[in-house]
Every structure is written in structure tokens, then in C-alpha cells.
N, C-alpha and C positions, 0 to 999 in steps of 0.2 A: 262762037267760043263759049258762051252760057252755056250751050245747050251741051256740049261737048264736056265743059264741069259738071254740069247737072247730070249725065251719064257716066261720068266715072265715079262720082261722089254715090250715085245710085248702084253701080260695080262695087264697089266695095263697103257698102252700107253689106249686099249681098254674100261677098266674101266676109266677113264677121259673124252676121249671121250662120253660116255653114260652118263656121267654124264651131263655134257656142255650140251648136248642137250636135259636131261631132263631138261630145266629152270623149278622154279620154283619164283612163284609171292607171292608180301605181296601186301594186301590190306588194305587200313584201311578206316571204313566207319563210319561219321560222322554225328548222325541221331541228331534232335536238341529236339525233345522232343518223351515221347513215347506216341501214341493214333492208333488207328485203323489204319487206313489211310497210317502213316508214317512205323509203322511194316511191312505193307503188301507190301509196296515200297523195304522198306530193305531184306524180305524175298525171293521176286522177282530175286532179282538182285544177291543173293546171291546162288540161283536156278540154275540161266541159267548161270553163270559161275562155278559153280561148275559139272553141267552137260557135258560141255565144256573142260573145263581145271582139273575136279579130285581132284585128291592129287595133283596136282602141282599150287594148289591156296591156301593161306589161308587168314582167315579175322581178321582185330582186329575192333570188331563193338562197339563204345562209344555211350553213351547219352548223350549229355547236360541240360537233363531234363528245357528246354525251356529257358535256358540261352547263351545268345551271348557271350557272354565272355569265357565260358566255352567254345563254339565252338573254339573259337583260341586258349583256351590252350591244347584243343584234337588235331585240324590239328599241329599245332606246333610241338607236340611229333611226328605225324608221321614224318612230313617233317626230325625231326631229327633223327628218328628211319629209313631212308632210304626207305618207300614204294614205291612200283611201282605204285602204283596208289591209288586217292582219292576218294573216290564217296561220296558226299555230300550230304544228305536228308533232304531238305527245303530250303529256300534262305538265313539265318544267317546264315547257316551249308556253304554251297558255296562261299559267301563274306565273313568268316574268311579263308576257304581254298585258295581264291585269292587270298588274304592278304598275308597267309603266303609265297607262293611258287607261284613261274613264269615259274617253271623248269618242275616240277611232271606232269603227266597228270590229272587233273580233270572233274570228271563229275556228273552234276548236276541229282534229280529226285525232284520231288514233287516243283521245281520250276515253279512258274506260268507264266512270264516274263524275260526272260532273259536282255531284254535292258532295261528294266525298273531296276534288280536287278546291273548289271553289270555299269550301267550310258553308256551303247553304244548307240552314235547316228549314223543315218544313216544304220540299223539291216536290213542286208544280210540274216540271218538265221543260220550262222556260226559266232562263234564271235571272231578269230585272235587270240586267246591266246590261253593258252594252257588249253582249258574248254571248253566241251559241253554237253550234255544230253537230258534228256528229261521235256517235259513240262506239266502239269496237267491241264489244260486249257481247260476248255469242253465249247464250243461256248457258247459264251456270250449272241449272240440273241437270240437261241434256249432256255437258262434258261428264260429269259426276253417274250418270249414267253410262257415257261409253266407258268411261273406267271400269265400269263394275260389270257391263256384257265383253271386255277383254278379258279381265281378272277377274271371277268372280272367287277366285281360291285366295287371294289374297288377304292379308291380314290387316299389315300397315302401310299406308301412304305418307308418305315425304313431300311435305310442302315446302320446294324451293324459290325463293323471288329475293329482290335485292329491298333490302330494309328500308333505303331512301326512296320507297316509289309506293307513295300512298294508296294510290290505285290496285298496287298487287296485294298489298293489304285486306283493302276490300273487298277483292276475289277472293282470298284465300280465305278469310270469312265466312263469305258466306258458301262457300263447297264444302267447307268443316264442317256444315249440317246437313248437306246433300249426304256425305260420305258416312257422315257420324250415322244418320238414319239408314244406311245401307248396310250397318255391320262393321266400319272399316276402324280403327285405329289410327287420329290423322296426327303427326309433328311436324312443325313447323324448323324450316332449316334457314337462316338468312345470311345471305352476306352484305358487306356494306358498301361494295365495288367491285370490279373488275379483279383486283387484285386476289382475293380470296375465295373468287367464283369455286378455282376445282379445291379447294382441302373442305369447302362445306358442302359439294356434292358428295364427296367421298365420303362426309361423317352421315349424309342422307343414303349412302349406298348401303353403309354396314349397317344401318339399322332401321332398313325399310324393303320391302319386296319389290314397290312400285313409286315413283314418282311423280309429281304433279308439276306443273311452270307456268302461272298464271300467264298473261300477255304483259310481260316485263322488257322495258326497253334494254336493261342491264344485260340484263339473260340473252335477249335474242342479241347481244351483241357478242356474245363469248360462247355462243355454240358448240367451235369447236372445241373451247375446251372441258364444257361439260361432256360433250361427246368423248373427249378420249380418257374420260373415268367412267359414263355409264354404260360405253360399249363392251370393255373389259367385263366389268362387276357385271356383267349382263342383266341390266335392271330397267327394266323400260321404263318410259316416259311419257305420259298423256302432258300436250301441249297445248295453251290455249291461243297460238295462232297458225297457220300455214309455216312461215319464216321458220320460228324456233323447231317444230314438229322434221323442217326438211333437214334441220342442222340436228340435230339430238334424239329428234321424238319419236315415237311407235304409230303415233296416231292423234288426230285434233278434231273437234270440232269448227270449222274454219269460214271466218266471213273472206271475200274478198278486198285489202283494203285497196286495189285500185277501185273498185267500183263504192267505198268510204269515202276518198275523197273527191271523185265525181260529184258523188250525191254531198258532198261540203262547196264544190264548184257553184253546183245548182244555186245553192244558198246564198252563196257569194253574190251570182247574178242578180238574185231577187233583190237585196242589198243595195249594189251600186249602180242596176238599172232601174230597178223595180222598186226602192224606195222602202223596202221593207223595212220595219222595225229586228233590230236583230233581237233585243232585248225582250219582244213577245214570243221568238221565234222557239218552237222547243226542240229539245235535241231529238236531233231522228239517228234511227240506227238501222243496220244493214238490213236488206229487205230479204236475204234468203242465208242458211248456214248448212255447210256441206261436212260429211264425216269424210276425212281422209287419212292416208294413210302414208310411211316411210318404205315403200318398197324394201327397200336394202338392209335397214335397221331389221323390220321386222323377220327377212330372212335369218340374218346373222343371229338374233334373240331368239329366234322359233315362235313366233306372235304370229298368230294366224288370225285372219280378220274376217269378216263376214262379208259378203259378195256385195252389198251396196254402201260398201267403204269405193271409194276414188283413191288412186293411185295420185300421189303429189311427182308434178312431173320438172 
């Protein structure tokens, strides 16, 4: 009979141990609106850690259907539902997760600026907290370049992006000196939501040849109806992602953001398997950017593209 305790008590000394060392992770991912673009971040990420960690991950993925507020009351529940970790999809989705928690690890995707969103000055590439990721960010001069090998007859560009989205800010910045040193004539056109997307395309139609749409959550969510003012006014559109470009645009310089937030997966792993510091960790950004193109826009416009543009399919 001892011996017979002393063997099960040795069984399940052994079942405890297997277990300890199967950890398993909660995740909860905070995407702020849904459109192309942002699924295919969250799909990503949601790929390479599942491919990595299995059954010893799981997700709770919320939408804030493009409300700020809503974003802090999703990170909030995790922070009090205990997750291992945050991955944030877009810049409100990120600054409510800061808000919330100092502790958890967070990590950004579809962020275009990190010191821009975060208020750091003096951007090392790592930003000291406990938050890093990846950034959507597809060189600014090369867009401001394909501008200017589609139009080079152009005179003035139309800067449209939504007022509330800090990051479209900071794009639009800094193309105004891409564009400015090209020759071009750049206004800025903003609106404050949804609601007023088409009357301030239409005021950027009359009084611009060509238009610009940083990587704007806003914008790529009301495509079509910028589309159904700048199809008419026949006023192309250079976009700064895939998403917006297939709803509106003539043409983009375009990251993948399934393969953004894979490479935000990766990170993830190093994190809650790997121990990583996320706070050393510095923001990485897409490793390859493609010139593509609107088929059917650039038909209807008369916009002819050069032979190593890609067709957006």
C-alpha cells in the first residue's frame, strides 16, 4: 500500500509538473475599426502565433467599430481579465492600451508613428515602456515620388485625412516637403469623421488636380464614399495603403499588412515565450513596399501606369 501511495503521489507530482510547463497565454486584441487593411494585420498576427505557440494561445479579438472610447473600454476588460498580452490594431486602439496598463506587455501594428502617437521625444526606435510593435509606414518620398512619375503636369495636391488621427498628421507633414521640393502646390483638406468625409472631398476636388490619403483609419473606412465624388470630378487619388487605393485610389505605394502583423506575431512570441523585454524592443517595419495599382479607377480616369506597377487584385 506505501508503495502504491508513493507511486501515485510520484504520478501526480509528474502531472503538475507538465502542466507548469505547458503555459498557456491569453491574448486580447484590440483592433479599432474593421476595413481591409486592419483584418489583415489582425489575421497576421494571429497566424504566426498560433503557428508558434498552438493550443497554448488563445485570442479575445474585439472591434471598436472606429470609436476611441470603445477602445478603452475593450483594453480595460482585458487589463482586468488578466491577459498576457495586448496587441493593439491602429493608434486609438494603442493609446487606450497605454492608458490602461504600465504593467502588461503591449504591442502596436498598423501604427504609423510611434513618437508622434506616444508624445516621445527624442525616438531611439524603442520607446522605454512597456510597448512596441510594428509600423505601417511605407516611405514617404517614394509615395511623393510616385505622385509626381503619374502627374508630373500637375499643379496642386489635396491633402485629405481625418483631423482626429494624429498619425495622418504626421504623414501629411512630412509629403508637404517631398511635394513642396517637387514643384507641387500642397492644401490640406480635413474632416472630423465620417460624417463629413464627402462635402470635404468635393471642396478638395474643386480646387486640386490630384489628391493625396495618408494611411487613415477614417478614410479607409468611407472609401466608398469618397469614391463616389472623386470618380465623377475625375480626380485621382495616390493612397498610402493597398485597402484605401482598391476603394478610391489610382495607385499606392503598398506594405502588406498581413505580413505587419505576422512580423507583430513574431514579437509577440519573443515576449511570452521568449522573455523578451518589449520595452527594449524597437519598432520594426515592413521589410518590402510594392507600387500598385486600381485597375478599373485608372481605366475610367485615363491614368496610365508604368509596366512595374502590380495590378491590386
Amino acid at each position: 500500500m506505501k508503495k502504491l501511495i508513493a507511486v501515485l503521489i510520484a504520478a501526480m507530482m509528474c502531472l503538475s509538473a507538465a502542466a507548469l510547463a505547458e503555459e498557456t497565454y491569453r491574448v486580447g486584441i484590440c483592433q479599432l475599426v474593421q476595413h481591409v487593411a486592419l483584418d489583415a494585420a489582425t489575421q497576421g498576427f494571429q497566424d504566426a502565433l498560433t503557428e508558434k505557440l498552438g493550443d497554448a494561445v488563445s485570442f479575445d479579438v474585439q472591434n471598436a467599430s472606429g470609436d476611441s472610447n470603445t477602445c478603452s473600454t475593450i483594453v480595460n476588460t482585458f487589463v482586468s481579465g488578466g491577459v498576457n498580452l495586448i496587441m493593439a490594431n491602429a493608434t486609438p486602439a494603442l493609446q487606450a492600451a497605454v492608458a490602461a496598463t504600465g504593467d502588461i506587455p503591449i504591442l502596436g501594428t498598423s501604427v504609423t508613428d510611434y513618437a508622434t502617437a506616444l508624445d516621445i521625444d527624442n525616438w531611439s526606435g524603442a520607446t522605454g515602456m512597456n510597448v512596441s510593435g510594428t509600423s505601417d509606414l511605407a516611405p514617404l518620398d517614394q509615395q511623393a515620388d510616385m505622385l509626381h512619375e503619374l502627374f508630373p503636369d500637375a499643379k496642386t495636391v489635396g491633402l485629405l485625412y481625418c483631423s482626429a488621427e494624429p498619425n495622418s498628421k504626421y504623414q501629411v507633414d512630412v509629403i508637404t516637403g517631398y511635394l513642396t521640393a517637387l514643384g507641387y502646390t500642397c492644401v490640406e483638406y480635413t474632416f472630423a469623421d465620417s460624417n463629413d468625409v464627402a462635402s470635404v472631398t468635393q471642396n478638395a476636388c474643386n480646387g486640386c488636380d490630384v489628391l493625396y490619403i495618408p494611411t487613415d483609419n477614417t478614410a479607409a473606412s468611407c472609401t466608398e464614399a469618397i469614391r463616389n465624388v472623386v470618380e465623377p470630378a475625375k480626380k485621382p487619388v495616390i493612397a498610402g495603403e493597398e485597402g484605401l487605393c482598391a476603394g478610391c485610389g489610382v495607385a499606392t505605394l503598398s506594405i502588406s499588412y498581413y505580413d505587419l502583423g505576422y512580423a507583430t506575431g513574431e514579437m509577440a512570441y519573443e515576449v511570452l515565450a521568449g522573455g523578451a523585454d518589449v520595452s527594449a524592443m524597437n519598432v520594426r517595419f515592413a521589410p518590402n513596399v510594392t507600387k500598385e495599382y486600381n485597375a478599373e479607377l485608372c481605366e475610367l480616369l485615363g491614368v496610365q501606369v508604368p509596366a512595374d506597377y502590380v495590378a491590386i487584385q
